[in-house]
Residue, then its C-alpha position, 0 to 999 in steps of 0.5 A: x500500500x503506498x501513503x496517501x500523497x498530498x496536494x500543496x496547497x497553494x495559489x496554483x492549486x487552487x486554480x488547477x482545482x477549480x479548473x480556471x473557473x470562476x465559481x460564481x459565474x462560471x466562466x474560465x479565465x487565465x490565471x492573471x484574472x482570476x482571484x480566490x474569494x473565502x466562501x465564509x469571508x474572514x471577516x465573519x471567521x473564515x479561514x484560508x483552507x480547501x473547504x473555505x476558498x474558491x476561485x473568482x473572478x475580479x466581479x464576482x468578487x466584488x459583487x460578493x464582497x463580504x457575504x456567504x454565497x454559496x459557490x457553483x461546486x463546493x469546495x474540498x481538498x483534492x487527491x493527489x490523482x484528481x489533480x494530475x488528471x486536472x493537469x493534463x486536461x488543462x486549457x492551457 
């Protein structure tokens, strides 16, 4: 049985994740336009993990500013083996 092996998380992950795509308005965008947006803002407690940040657009973002909103999928920690399949179907 070999160990589980872990996603980093970071940035770059997050997007890998949620495949480029903003997850309020569901439209793909390039790295540079994307942002990541806590789903229980910090403001009310929330904290910077898999389960409490998606991907968002620089509107969403601002449209949602310090509300829970619920996004278009939930966000979890991925496995190991989802991220790499994520990675070879990336857009680009």
């Amino acid at each position: 049985v070999r160990p589980r092996q872990k996603v980093l998380f970071n940035r770059k992950m997050l997007y890998l994740r949620d495949n480029y795509t903003c997850q309020y308005c569901g439209e793909q965008f390039h790295a540079k336009d994307l942002t990541l947006d806590h789903v229980k803002p910090r403001s009310m407690g929330g904290i910077s993990s898999w389960s409490n940040l998606v991907t968002c657009c620089a509107t969403c973002n601002w449209l949602k500013g310090a509300k829970v909103m619920e996004p278009i999928s939930r966000p979890k920690e991925p496995s190991y083996w989802q991220m790499v399949k994520s990675y070879k179907d990336m857009p680009y």
